[in-house]
N, C-alpha and C positions, 0 to 999 in steps of 0.2 A: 262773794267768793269769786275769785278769779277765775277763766276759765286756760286750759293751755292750749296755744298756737305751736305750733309747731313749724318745723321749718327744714326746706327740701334741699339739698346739696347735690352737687355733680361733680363728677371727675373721670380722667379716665386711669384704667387699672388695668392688669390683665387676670383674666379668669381662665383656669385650664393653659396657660400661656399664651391665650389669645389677648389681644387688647381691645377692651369694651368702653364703653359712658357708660359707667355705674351712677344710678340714683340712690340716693340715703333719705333718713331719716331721722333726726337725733343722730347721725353717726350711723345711723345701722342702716346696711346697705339692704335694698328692697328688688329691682328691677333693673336689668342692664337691658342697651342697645347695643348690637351689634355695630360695627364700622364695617364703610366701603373701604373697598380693598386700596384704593390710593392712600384713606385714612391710618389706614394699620400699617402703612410702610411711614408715615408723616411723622420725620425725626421729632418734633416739638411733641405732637401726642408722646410718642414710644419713649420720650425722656421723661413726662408727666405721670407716664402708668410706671416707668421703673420705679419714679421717686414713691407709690402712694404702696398700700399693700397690697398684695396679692391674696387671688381666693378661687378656690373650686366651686364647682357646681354644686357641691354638697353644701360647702356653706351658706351659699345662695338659699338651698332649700331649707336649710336650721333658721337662718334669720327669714326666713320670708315664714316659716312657720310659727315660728315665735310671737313675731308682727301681726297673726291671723290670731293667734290663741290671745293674744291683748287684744284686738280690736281697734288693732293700730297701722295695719299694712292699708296705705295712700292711695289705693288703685281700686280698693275692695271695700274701703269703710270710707264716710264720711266725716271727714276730721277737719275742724278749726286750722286753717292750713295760713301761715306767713306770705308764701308766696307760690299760689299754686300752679299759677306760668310755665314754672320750671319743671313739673310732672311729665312723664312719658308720652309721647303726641296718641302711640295706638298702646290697646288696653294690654296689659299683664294677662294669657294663656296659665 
């Protein structure tokens, strides 16, 4: 039986119209960091989070509950991780 690996993506986006580094999971977004203020004005980011989609605070909380009800949110459960480098440095509040 095979087991599943899973695997952690980044990007940045903007949440509320802020622009963050959103973490995913399968696609489904888990945990953002905020950016310094010189980052949020950095034309390269602010073109990178136009192109991706946008999301509120609320979504944040639907997928990150979703992810707790599976037993699948990155920060809370221990999962067969691809590459788990790419995880948040300080823990999900």
């Amino acid at each position: 039986m095979a087991l599943l690996r899973y695997t952690i993506t980044r990007k940045h986006v903007f949440v509320d119209n802020e622009p963050v580094l959103m973490y995913y999971i399968e696609n489904i977004p888990f945990a953002f960091d905020l950016l310094e203020e010189d980052e949020k004005h950095d034309k390269w980011i602010l073109a990178e989070a136009a192109l991706n989609q946008e999301y509120t605070m609320e979504d944040i909380f639907r997928y990150s509950d979703y992810l707790i009800a599976e037993e699948c949110h990155p920060v809370l459960f221990e999962l067969d991780l691809v590459n788990p480098e790419v995880l948040p440095d300080e823990p999900v509040s």
